[in-house]
NUFI-794223 format. One record per residue: residue in three letters; z, y, x of N, C-alpha, C, O, CB in turn. Coordinates in steps of 0.05 Angstrom, whole numbers, plus 5000, padded with zeros to 4 digits. Glycine has a CB too. Example, Ala and Ser with C-alpha at 12.3 -4.5 7.8 and 13.67 -1.06 7.14 Angstrom:
BEGIN
Ala515648865264515649105246515649345264516949345285518149115226Ser514249555257514349795273515750015258516150235268511449885282
% end
This chain:
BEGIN
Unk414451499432414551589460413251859462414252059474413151389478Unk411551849452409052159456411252349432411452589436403952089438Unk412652229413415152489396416952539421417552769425417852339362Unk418052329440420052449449419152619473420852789476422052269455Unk417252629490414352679508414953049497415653219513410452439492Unk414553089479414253369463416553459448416653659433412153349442Unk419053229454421953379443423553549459422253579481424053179436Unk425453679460425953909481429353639493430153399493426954379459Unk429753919503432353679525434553669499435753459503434553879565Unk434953719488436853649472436653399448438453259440437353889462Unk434053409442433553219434433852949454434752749443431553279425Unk433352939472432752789496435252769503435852569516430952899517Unk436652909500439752899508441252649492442052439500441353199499Unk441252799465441452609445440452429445442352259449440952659427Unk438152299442436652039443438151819467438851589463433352119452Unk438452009498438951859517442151819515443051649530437851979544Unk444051949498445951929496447251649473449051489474446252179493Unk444651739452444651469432444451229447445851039441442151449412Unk442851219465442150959475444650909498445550709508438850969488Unk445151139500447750989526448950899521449450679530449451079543Unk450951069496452750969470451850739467452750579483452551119441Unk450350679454449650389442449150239461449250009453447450369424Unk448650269480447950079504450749979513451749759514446250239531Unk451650189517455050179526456249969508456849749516456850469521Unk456750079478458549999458457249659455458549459450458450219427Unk454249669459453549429449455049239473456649059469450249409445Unk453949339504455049139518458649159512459448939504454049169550Unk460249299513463349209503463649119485465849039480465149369500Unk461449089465462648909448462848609448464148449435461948959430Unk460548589471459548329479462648139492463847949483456848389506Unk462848349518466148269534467748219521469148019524467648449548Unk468248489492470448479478471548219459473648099457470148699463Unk469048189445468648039440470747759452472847659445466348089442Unk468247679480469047469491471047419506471947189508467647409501Unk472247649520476247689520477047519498477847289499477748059510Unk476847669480478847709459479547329451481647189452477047939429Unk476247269443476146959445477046719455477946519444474846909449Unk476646799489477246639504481546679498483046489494475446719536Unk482346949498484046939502486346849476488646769478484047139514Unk484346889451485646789436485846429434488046319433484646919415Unk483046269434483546019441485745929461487145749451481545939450Unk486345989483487445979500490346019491491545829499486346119516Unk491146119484494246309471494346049444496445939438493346789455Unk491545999428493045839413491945599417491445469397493145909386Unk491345499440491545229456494245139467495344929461489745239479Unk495145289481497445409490499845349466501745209473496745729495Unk499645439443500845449424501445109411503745039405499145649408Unk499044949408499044709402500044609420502044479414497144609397Unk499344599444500944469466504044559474505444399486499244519489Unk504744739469507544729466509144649444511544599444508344939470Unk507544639426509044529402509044179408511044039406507244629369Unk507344099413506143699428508643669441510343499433502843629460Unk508943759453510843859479513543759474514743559483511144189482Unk514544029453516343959445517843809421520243799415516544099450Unk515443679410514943419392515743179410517643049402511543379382Unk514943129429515542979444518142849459519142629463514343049454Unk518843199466521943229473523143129455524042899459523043499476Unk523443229433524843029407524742889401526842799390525143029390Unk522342729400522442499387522842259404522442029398520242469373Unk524042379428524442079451526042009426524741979405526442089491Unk529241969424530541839415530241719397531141489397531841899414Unk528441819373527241689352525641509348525541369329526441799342Unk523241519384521641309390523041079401522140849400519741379406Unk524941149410527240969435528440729407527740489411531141269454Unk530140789381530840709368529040639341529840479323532640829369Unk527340739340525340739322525340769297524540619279524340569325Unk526541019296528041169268525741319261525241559267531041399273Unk523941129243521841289228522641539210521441749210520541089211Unk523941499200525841739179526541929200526142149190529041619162Unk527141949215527942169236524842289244523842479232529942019265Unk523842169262520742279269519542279244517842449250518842089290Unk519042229219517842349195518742589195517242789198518242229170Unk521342609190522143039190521343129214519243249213526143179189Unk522243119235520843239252517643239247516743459249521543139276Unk515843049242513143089242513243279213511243429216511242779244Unk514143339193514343469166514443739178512643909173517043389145Unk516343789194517244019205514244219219513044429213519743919229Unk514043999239511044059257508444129228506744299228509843669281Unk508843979212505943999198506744229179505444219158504643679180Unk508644449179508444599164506844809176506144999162510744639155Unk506044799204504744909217502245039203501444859188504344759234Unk500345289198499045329180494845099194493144979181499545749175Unk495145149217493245089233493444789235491444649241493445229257Unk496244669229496744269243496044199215496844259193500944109257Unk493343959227493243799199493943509205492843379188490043809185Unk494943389217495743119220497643059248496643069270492942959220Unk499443019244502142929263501342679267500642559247505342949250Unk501242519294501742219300502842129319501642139340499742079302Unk505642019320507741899345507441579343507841419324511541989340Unk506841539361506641269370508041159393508641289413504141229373Unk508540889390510640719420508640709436506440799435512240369418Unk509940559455508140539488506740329480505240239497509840469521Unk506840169451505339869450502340039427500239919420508139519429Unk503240349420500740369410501740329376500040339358498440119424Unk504140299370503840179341504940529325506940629336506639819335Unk504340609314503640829289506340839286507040629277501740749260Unk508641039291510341029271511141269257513341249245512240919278Unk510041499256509341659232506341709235505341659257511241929230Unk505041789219502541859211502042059187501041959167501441629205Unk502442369185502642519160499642679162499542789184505642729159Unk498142719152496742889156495843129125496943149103494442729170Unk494143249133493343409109491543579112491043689134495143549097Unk490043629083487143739100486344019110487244209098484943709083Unk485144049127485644219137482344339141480544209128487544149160Unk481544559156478044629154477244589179478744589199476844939144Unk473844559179473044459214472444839220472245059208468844149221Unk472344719246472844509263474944419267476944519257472244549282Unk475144169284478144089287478844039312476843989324478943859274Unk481144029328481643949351483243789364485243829350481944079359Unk483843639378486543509380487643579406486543719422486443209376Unk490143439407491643469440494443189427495643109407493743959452Unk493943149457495542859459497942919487497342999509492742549468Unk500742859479502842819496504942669498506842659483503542979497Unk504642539520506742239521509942389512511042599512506942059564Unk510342099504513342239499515842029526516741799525514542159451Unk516042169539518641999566521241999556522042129537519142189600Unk522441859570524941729566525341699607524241579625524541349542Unk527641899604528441939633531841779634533541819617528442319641Unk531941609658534241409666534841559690533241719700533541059670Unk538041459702538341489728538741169739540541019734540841689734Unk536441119756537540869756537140709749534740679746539040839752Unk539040419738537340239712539440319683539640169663537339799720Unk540740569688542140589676541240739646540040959648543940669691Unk541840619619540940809600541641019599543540999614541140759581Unk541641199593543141499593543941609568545541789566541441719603Unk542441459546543141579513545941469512548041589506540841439484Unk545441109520548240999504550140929531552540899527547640669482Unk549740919541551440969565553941169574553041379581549741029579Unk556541159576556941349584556941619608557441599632557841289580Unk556341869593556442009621556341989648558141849658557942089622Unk555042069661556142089692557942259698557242479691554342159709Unk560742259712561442429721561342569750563142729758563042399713Unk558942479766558742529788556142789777554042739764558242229810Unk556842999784554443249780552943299808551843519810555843569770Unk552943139826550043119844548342859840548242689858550743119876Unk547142839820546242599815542442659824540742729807547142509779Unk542042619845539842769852536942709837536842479829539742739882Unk535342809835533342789822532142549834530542449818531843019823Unk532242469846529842169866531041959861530241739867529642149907Unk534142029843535241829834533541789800533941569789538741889835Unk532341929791531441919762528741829757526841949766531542159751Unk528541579738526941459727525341569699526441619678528241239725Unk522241609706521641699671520041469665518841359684519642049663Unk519741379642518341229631517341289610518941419596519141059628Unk514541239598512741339580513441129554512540899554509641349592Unk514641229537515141089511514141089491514640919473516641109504Unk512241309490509641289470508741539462510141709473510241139443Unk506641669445506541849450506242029421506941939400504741849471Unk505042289424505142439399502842599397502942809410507542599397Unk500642539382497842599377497942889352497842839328496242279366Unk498042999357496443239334493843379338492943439360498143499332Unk492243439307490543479298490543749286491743799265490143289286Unk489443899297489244159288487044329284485044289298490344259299Unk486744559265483944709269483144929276484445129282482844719252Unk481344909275481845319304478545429279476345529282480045259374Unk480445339255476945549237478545819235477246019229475345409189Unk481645849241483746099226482246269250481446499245488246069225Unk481746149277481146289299477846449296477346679302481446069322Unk475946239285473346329274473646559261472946779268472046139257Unk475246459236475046759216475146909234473147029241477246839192Unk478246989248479447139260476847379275476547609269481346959278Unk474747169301472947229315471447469295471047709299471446959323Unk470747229265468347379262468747679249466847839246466747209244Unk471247729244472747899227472348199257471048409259476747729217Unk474048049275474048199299470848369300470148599294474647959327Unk469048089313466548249314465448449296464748669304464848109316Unk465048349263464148609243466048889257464849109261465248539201Unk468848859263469849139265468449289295467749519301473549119266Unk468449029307466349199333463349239334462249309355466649049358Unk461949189312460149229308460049579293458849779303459448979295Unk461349559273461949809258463150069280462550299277464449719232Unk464649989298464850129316463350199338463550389353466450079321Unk461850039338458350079363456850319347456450539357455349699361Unk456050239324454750459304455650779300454450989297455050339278Unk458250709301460951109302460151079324457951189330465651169299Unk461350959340460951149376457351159380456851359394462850879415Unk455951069375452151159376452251469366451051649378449550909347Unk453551509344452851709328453651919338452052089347453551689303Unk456351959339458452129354458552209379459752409386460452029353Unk457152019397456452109420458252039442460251929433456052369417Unk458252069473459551959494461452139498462252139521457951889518Unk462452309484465552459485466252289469466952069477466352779476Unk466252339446467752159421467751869437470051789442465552139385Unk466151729445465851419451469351459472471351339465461851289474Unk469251609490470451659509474151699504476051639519468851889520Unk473951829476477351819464477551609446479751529440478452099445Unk475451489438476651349424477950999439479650829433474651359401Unk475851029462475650789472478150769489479150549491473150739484Unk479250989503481350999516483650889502484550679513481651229523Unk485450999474486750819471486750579461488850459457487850889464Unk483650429455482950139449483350129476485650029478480150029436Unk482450179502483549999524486149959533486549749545482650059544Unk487950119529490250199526492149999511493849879524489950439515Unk491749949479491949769464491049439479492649259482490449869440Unk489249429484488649239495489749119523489348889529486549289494Unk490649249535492049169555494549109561495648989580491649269566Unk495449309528499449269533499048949516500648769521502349619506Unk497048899498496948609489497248349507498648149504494448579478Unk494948459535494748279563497248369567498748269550492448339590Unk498248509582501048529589503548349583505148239598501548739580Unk502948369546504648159535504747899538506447739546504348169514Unk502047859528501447599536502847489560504647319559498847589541Unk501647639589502547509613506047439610507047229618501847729640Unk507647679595510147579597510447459576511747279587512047739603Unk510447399555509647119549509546799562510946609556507647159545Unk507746819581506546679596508546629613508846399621504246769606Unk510446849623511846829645514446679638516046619656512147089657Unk514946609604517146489585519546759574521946749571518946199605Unk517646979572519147159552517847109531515447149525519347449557Unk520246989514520046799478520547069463519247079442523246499467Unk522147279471522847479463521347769456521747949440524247489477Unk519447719475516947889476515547959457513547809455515347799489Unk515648249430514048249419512248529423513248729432514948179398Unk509348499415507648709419507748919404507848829381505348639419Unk507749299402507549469407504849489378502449459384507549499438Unk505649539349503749549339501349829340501850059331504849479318Unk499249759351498049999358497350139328498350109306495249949378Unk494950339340493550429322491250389303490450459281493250539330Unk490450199326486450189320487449939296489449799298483350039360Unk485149919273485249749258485849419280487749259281482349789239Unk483249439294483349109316485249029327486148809328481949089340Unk486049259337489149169358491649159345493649019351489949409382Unk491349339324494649319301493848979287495948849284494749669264Unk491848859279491448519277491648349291492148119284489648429271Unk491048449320491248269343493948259350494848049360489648349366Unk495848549343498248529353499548389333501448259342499448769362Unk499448369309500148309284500447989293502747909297497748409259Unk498447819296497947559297499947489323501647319324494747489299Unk499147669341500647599365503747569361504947389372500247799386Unk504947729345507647749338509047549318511347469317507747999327Unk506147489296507647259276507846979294509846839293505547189245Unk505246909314505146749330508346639344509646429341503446879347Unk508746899360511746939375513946759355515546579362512847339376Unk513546879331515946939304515746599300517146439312514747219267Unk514446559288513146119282514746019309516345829308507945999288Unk514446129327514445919355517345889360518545689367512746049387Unk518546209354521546169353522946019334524845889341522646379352Unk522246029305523445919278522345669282523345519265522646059249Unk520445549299520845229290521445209316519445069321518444999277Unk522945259345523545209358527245209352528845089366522045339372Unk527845369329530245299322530845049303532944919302531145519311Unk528145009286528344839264529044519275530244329264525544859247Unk527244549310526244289312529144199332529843969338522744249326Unk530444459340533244379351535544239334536844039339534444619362Unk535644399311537244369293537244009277538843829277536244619274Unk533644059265533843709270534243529296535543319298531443589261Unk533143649311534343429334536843379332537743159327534143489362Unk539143689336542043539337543043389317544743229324543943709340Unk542443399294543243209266542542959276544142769278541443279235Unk540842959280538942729288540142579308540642339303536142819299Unk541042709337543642609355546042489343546842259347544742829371Unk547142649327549842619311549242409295551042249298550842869295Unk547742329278547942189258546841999273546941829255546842269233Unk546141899289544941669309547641569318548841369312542741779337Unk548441819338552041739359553841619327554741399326554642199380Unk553941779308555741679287554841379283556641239292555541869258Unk553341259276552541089271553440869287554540659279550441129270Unk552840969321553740779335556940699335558040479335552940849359Unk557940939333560740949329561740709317563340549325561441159313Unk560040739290561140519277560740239271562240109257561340569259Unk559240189281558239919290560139839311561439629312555139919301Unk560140089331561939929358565539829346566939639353562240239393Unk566140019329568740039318569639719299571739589299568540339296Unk567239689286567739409273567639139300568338909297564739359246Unk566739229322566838999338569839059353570938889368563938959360Unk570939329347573839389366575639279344577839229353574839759375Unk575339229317577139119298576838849301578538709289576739199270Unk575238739314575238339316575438349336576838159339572838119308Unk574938459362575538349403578438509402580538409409572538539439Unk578138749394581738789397584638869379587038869384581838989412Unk583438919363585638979340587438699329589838669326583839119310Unk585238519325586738219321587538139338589738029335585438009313Unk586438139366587838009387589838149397591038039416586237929407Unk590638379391592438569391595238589393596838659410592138649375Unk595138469358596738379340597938089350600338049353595138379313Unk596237909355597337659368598737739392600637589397595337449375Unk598437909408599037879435602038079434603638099453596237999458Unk602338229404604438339398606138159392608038179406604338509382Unk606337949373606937779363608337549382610337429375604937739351Unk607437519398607237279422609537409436611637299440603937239442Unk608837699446610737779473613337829455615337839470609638099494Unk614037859423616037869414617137679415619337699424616137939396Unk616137379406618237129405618737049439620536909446616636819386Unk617037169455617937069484620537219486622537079490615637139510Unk620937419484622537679488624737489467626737409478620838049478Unk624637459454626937309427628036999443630436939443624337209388Unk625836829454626436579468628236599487630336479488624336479478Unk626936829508628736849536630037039541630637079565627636849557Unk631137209518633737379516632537609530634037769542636537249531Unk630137629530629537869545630738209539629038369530626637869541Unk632638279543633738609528631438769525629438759539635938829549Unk631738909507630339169501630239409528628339559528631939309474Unk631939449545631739669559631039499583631639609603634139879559Unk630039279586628039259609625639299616623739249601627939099613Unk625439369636623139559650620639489644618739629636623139559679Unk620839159649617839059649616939039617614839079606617438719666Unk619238969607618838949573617539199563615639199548621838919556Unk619539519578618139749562615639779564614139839545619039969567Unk614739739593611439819598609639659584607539769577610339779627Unk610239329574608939169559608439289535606139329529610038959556Unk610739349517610539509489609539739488608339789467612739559478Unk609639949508609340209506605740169510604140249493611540409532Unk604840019537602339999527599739799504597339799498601939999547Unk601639679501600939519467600739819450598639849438604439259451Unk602640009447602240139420600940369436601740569425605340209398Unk599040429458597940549464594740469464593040649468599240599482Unk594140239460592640159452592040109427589740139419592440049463Unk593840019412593640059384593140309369592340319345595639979376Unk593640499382593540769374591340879385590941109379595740929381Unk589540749400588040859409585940689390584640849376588140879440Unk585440429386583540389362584340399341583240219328582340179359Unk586340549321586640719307586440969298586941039275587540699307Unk585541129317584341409320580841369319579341519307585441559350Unk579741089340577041029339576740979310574841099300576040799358Unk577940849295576940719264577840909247576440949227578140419254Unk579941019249579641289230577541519236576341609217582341429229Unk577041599257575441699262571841689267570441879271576641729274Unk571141429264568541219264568241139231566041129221569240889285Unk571041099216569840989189571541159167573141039152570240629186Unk571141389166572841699156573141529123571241399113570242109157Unk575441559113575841479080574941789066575742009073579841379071Unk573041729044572441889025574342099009575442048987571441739010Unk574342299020575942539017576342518983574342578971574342829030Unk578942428966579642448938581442678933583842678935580842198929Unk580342818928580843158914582943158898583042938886578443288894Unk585043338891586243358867588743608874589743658895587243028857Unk589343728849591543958856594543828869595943638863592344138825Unk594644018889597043908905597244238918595544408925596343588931Unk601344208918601944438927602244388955603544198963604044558914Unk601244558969601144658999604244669015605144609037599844968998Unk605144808990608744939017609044699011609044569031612245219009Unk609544508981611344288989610344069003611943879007612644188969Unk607844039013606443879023607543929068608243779086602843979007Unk607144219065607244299097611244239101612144139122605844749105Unk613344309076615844309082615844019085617143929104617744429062Unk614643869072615043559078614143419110615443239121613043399056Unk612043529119610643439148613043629164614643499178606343549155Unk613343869162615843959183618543779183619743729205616744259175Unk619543699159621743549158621843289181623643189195621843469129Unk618743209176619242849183619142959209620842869224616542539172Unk617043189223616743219252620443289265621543189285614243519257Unk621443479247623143529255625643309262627143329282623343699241Unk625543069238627842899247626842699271628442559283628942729222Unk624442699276622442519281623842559328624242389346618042699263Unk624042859325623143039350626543119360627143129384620743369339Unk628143159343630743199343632743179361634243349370631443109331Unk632442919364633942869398633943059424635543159439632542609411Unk631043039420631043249442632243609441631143789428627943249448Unk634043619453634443939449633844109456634644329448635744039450Unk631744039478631144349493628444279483626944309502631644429532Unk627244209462625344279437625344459418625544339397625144119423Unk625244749415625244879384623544889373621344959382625945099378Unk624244779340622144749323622644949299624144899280621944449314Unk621145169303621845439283619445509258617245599263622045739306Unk620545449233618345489217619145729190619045699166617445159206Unk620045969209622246119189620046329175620646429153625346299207Unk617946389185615846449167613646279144612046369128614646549184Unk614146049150613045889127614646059095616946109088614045499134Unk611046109081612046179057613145969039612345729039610146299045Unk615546079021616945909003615345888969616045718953620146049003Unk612946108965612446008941610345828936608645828954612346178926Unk609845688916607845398921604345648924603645888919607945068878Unk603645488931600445488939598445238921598944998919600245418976Unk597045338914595945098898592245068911590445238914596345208856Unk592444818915589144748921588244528915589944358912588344758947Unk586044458912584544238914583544128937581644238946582844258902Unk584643888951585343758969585943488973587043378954586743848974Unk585543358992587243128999589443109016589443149040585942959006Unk591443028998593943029018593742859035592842989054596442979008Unk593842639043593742489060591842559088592542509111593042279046Unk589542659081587942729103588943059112588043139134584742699093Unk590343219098590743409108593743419122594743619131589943579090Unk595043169120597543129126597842999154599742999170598642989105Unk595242869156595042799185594742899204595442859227594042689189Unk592543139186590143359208593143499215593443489240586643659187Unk595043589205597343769207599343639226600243749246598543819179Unk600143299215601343269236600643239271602343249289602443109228Unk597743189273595843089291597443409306598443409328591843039280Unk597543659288596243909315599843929321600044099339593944349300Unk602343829314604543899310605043689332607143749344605743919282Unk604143509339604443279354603143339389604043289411602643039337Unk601143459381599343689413601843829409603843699415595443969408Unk601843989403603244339412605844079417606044109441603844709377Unk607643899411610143789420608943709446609943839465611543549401Unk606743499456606743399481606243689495607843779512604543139485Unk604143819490603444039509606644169526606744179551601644299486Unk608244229516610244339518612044129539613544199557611244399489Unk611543909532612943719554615243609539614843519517614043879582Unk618343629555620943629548622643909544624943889536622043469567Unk621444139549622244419539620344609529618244639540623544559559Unk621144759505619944959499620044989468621544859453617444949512Unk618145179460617745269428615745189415613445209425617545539425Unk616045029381614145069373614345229348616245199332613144859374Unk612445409343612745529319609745469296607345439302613245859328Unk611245469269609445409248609445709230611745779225610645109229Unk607645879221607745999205604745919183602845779188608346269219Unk605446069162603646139142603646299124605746349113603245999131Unk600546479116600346689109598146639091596446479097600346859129Unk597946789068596046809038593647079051594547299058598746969002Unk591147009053589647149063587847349038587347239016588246959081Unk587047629041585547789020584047608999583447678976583347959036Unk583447329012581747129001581646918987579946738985581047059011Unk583246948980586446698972585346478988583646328977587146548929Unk586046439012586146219030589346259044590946449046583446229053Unk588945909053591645909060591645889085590445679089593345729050Unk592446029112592946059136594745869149596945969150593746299139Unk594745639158596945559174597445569203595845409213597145339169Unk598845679223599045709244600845489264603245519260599745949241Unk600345319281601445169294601545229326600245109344600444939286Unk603445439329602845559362605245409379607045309365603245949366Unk605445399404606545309420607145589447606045809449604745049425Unk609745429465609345569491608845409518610045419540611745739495Unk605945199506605545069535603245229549602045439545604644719534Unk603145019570600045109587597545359573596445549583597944779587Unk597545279553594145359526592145179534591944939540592145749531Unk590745399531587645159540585845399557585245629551585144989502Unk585145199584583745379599581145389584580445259565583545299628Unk579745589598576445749583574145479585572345439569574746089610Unk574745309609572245159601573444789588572744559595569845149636Unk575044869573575344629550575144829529574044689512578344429548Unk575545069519576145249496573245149481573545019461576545619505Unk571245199488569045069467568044779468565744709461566745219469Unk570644589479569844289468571844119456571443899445568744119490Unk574344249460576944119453576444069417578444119402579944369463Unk574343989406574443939378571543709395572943529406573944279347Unk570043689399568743509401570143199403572543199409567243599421Unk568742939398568642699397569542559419567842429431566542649390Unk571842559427571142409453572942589481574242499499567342419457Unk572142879473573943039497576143059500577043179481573743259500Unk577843009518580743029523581443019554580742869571582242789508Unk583443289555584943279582588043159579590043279587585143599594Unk587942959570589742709569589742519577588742339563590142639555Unk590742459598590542199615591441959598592141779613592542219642Unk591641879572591741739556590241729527590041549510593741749557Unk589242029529588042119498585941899498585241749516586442479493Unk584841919463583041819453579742029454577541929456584341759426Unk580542369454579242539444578742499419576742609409577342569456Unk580442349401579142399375581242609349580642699327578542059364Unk583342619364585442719345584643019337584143069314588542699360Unk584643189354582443449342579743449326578943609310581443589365Unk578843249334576243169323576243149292574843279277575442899335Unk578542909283579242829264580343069247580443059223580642609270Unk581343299264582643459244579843669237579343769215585843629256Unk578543709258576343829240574843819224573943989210575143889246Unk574343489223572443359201573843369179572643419158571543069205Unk576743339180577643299154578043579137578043579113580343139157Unk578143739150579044149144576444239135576344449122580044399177Unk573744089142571044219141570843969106569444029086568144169179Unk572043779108570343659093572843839062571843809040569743229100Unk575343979062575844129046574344339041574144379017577544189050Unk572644549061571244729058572444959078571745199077571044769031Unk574144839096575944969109574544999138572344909145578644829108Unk576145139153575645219180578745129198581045189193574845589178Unk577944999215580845009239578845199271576745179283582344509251Unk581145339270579645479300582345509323584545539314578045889292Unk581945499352583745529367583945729391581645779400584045319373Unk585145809398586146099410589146139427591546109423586446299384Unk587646199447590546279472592746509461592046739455589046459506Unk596546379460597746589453597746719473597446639496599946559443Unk598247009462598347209491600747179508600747269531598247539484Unk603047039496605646999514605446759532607146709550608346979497Unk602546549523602646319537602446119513602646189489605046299556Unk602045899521601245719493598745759479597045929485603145759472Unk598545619465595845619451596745589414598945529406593745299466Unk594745649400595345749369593145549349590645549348594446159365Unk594545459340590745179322591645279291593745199281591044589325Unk590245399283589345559260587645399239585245329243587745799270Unk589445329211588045169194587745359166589745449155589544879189Unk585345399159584145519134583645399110581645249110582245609138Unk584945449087584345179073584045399041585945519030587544869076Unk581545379034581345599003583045508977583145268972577745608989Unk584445698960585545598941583845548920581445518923587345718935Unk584945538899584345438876582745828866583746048866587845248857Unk580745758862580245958837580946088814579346248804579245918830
% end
C-alpha cells in the first residue's frame, strides 16, 4: 500500500486497471461459466428427454404385442448413444421387457417416460381398419399408458466439458489482467457475440428447427461449444432417422405377419366353403335345367369367382412362393404373355393391342418366370380394365446403357390422378370398386425381389405407363 502511496498515476493506472480486469474477467467467468452450465445441462437434458420420448413413440407397438426382438433394436439403437448407459421398457404390469445396459462414468442420471397407446373409442386402431371419416375429433380419443421406457445416462462428458471450459476461462482472466481494459474490450466483444448467435441457436432449436446448425466461431470456447452443439444437432437427426426406419420395418414385418395368419383362417372359413358352394350351385343349375345366360345364375357365378379371386390375390400375396432363379429368355417369355392376353381379349374390337416395338432378339436373365409372368400379366390386365370397352393398349421394350431390360405397359385410359400416384403400389390400396389392392403390390414385390424396379407415370396423351426394370445377365 505505502509502494503504491509513492507510485505515480500510471502505475496506479495500471494497478487499478489490473484489478478491474481481473475483477471484471474474474466475475465473467463466474456467469460464464454458469450460463454455459446451466445451459448445457439443460440442452442435454433436453436431449435425453427427447430421445425417452421418442423411444416411447416406438415402442408402443412393440409393448402392445410384446415383440421383445423389436424393442431390443430399438433399445440397441438408443444405447449407441455415447452418454446412454442402460435402456429399460417395461408394460403397465411393470414386467422388464428389454433391459441392455453398459458401463458408463458417474455421475449418472435417469429420466422415465410412459409409453401410450391412443384408441378412438373402444376401437383398436393398429389392427383395426382405418377410419374413413377424417373429422374424427380429438374428445373422441382414448390414451392409455402401456408401460414405460426408463434410461440411464451420464452427464461426466458434461463435467469434463465444464472443467475444460473453465481452465480456458481462467487462462483468459490472466491475458485480459495483463493486457489491459482495451484489449479485455476486443476481445470480449466477439466472445459475446459468439455467445449469443449460440443462444440464438439454441432458442431456434427450441422453437423445433432440427435443421439449425451453429456458425463456427473463432474463439477456441465457442468454436467447441459450437462444435458440440452441431454434432449434438447431427446424433439427434441420424437416430431420429435410424429409429424411423426401424420403426417402419418393424410396422411391416408385424402387418406382414398378420397378413398371414389372417390368410390361413381365409383358406379354411372361405376358400373351402367356397368351393362347396361352387359345387352345389352347379348340380342345382344341372338338376333344374337352369341355362347359362340367366340373369340370376350370372350374378351367382360372376360373384363366386370374384371372391375367389379375391382370396387368391390375399394368399399369393400374404404367403409369397420363394423366388427360384434360373436363365430364361425375356422376348420369348413377354411374346408368350402377349399372345395368351391377346386371344384371351380378342372379341372385343374396339380394344387395340399393339406390341410392334417389342424387341425380337432374346434377352437373357436370371429370373423367375412364373412370378414375372404374373407381375406382367397383372399390369396388362389394369391398362385392359382402365380403358373400359374402347381404346389402346401398347407394350414396348427397350435394352437400357445398363443392360437392363425396360418393359413398357401404357394405356389410353383415365391415368392416375396425383393423390393415388404415391400409393397405387401399397397393400391394400385400390380405386376399384371390386379390387383386392393387392395386384400392384404383388408386382412390386415380385420385380424388387429380382433386383428390379417397377415405377408408374402419366402418358402425356392420357393414360398411364407401368414401367418394369429387370437387370440382365452379366
Amino acid at each position: 500500500m505505502r509502494l503504491l502511496n509513492k507510485s505515480g498515476i500510471q502505475i496506479r493506472l495500471l494497478v487499478a486497471a489490473f484489478f478491474m480486469v481481473s475483477s471484471v474477467a474474474f466475475a465473467l467467468q463466474l456467469a460464464g461459466v454458469q450460463i454455459t452450465r446451466n445451459f448445457m445441462q439443460k440442452r442435454f437434458s433436453d436431449r435425453i428427454s427427447f430421445l425417452a420420448k421418442y423411444l416411447a413413440l416406438n415402442a408402443e407397438v412393440g409393448v402392445l404385442i410384446n415383440d421383445r426382438e423389436g424393442l431390443e433394436s430399438l433399445a440397441l439403437h438408443l444405447l449407441g448413444e455415447e452418454d446412454v448407459g442402460r435402456v429399460t421398457i417395461l408394460d403397465n404390469q411393470n414386467t422388464m421387457l428389454v433391459d441392455i445396459q453398459r458401463k458408463v462414468s458417474n455421475p449418472i442420471s435417469s429420466v422415465e417416460t410412459p409409453v401410450t397407446f391412443k384408441k378412438a373409442g373402444d376401437e383398436n386402431l393398429l389392427f383395426s381398419k382405418p377410419s374413413t371419416n377424417p373429422f374424427l375429433s380429438k374428445s373422441q380419443e382414448h390414451i392409455q399408458i402401456i408401460g414405460k421406457v426408463r434410461i440411464i445416462y451420464s452427464t461426466h462428458g458434461i463435467d469434463l466439458l465444464m472443467e475444460e471450459i473453465t481452465k480456458k476461462f481462467l487462462m483468459l482472466s490472466g491475458f485480459l489482467a495483463i493486457i489491459g481494459g482495451v484489449v479485455f474490450f476486443f476481445i470480449s466483444r466477439p466472445m459475446v457475440k459468439e455467445v449469443r448467435k449460440l443462444a440464438d441457436g439454441a432458442e431456434e432449436v427450441g422453437k423445433g428447427d432440427l435443421n439449425y446448425r451453429a456458425d463456427i466461431g473463432s474463439l477456441p470456447e465457442t468454436r467447441k461449444l459450437s462444435m458440440a452443439f452441431n454434432n449434438m444437432l447431427d446424433s439427434l437427426e441420424q437416430n431420429r432417422f435410424k429409429l424411423d426406419e426401424a420403426n417402419s420395418r418393424m410396422v411391416r414385418h408385424q402387418a406382414l405377419a398378420e397378413v398371414g395368419k389372417f390368410s390361413l383362417m381365409i383358406a379354411h372359413e372361405i376358400k373351402n366353403p367356397l368351393g362347396i358352394i361352387k359345387s352345389s350351385f352347379d348340380m342345382l343349375r344341372k338338376d333344374y335345367a337352369i341355362p347359362r345366360d340367366n340373369q340370376f345364375s350370372y350374378y351367382i357365378e360372376d360373384e363366386i369367382r370374384h371372391v375367389n379371386s379375391l382370396v387368391e390375390d390375399f394368399l399369393a400375396f400374404s404367403r409369397p412362393s420363394e423366388a427360384v432363379f434360373r436363365q430364361i429368355d425375356l422376348t420369348t417369355m413377354l411374346t408368350e404373355i402377349c399372345n395368351r392376353f391377346q386371344l384371351m381379349y380378342d372379341n372385343n374390337s374396339q380394344v387395340s393391342f399393339s406390341r410392334e416395338q417389342v424387341l425380337e432378339q432374346p434377352f437373357f436373365a436370371q429370373a423367375d418366370e412364373a412370378l414375372l409372368t404374373r407381375s406382367i400379366s397383372n399390369l396388362l390386365k389394369n391398362a385392359y380394365e382402365s380403358i373400359g370397352d374402347k381404346g389402346n393398349i401398347f407394350v414396348t421394350v427397350d435394352i437400357s446403357s445398363h443392360n437392363e431390360w425396360c418393359m413398357r405397359v401404357a394405356d389410353t385410359g383415365p391415368g392416375i390422378s396425383a393423390k393415388d400416384m404415391d400409393r397405387i403400389f401399397d397393400p391394400f390400396y385400390t380405386t376399384k370398386i371390386k379390387g383386392s389392392g393387392l395386384g400392384l403390390a404383388f408386382v412390386k414385390q415380385a420385380v424388387s425381389a429380382h433386383g428390379g424396379n417397377v415405377t408408374a407415370e402419366n402418358r402425356p396423351g392420357g393414360g398411364s405407363i407401368f414401367t418394369i426394370i429387370i437387370p440382365g445377365m452379366g
